[in-house]
C-alpha positions as CSV (number, residue, x, y, z in Angstrom):
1,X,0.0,0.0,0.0
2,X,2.6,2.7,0.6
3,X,4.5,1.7,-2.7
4,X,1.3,2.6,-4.2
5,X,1.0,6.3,-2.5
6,X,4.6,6.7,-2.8
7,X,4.1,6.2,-6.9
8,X,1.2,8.9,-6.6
9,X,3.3,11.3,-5.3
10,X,5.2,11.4,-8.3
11,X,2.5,11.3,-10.7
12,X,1.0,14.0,-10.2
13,X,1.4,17.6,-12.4
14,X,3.3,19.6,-11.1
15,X,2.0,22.9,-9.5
16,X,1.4,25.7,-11.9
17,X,1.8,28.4,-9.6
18,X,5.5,29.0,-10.6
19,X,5.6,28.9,-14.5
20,X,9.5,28.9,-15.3
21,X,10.3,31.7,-18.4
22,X,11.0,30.9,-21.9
23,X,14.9,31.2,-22.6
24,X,16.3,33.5,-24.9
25,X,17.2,31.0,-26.9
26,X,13.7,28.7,-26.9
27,X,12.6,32.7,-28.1
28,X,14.8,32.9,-30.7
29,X,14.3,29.1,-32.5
30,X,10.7,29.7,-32.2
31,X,10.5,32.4,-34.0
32,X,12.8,30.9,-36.5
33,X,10.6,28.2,-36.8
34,X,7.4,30.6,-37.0
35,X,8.9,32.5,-39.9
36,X,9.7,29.1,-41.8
37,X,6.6,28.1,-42.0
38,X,5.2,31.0,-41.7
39,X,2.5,30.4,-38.4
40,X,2.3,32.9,-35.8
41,X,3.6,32.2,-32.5
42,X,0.7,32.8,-30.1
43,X,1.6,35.2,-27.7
44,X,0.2,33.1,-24.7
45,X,3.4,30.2,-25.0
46,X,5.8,32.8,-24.9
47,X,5.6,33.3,-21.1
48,X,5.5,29.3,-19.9
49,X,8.7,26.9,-20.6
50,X,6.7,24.2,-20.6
51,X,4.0,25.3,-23.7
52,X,7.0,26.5,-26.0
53,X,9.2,23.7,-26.0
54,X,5.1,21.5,-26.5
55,X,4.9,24.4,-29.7
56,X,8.4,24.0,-30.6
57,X,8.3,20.1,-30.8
58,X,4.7,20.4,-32.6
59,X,6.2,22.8,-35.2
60,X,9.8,22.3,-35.7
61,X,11.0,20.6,-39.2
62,X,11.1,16.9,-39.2
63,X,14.3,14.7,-38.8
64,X,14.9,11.4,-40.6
65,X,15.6,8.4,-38.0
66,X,19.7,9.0,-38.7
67,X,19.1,12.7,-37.9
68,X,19.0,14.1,-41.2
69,X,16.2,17.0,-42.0
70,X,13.4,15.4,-44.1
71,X,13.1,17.3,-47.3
72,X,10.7,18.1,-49.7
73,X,13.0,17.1,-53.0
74,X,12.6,14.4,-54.9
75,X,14.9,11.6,-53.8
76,X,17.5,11.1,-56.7
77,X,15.7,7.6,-57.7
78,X,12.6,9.9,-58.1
79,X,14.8,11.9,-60.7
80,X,16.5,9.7,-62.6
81,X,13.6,7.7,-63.0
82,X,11.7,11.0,-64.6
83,X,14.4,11.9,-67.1
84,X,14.3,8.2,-68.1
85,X,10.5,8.4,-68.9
86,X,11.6,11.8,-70.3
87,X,14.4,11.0,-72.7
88,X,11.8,8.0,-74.0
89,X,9.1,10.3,-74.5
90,X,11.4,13.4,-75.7
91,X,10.2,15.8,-73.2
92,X,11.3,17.9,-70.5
93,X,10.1,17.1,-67.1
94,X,9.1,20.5,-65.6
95,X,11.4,22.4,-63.6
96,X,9.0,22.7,-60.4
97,X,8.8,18.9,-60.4
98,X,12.8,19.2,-59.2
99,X,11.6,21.4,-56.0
100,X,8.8,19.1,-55.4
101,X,8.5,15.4,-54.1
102,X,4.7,15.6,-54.6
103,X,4.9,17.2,-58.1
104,X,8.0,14.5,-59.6
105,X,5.2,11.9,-58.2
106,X,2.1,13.5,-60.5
107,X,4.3,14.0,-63.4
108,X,5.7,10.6,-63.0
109,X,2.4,8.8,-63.0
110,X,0.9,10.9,-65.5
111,X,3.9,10.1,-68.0
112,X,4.5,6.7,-67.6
């Protein structure tokens, strides 16, 4: 029984009486991260630690498993692939299709 009050002790929130500030540099990435993708940064996180690093980890740009950023581009399979279909069907593959994953997909299917 006291193992059981003794784990309750610990799982409870903590008080929110004493709200610890956001750091300069939590501040700073935010904001970063805000312009980016360009979402406003409401102005009730930037006063409690705790809801800008929930905002930041909501928002911030995904990482690959090895760490990597995750990127929009095509991959390079995606690319070679298209000027393949390209050179066989004597056409260019469109020069937004390079800055796109989505868009080398569409083209791809649609010109197979």
């Amino acid at each position: 029984m006291a193992h059981a009050a003794h784990r309750d002790l610990f799982d409870t929130p903590s008080n929110d009486y004493h709200l610890l500030p956001v750091t300069e540099k939590q501040l700073q990435f935010a904001q970063r991260i805000a312009r980016q993708k360009s979402v406003n940064l409401p102005d009730e996180i930037r006063v409690d630690r705790r809801a800008m690093s929930a905002w930041i980890e909501t928002h911030k740009p995904r990482r690959a498993p090895n760490g990597a950023r995750v990127s929009n581009r095509p991959s390079s399979k995606q690319v070679a692939f298209a000027e393949r279909i390209a050179r066989i069907k004597r056409r260019d593959v469109p020069q937004e299709c390079f800055r796109d994953r989505g868009m080398m997909s569409q083209w791809i299917d649609g010109n197979k």
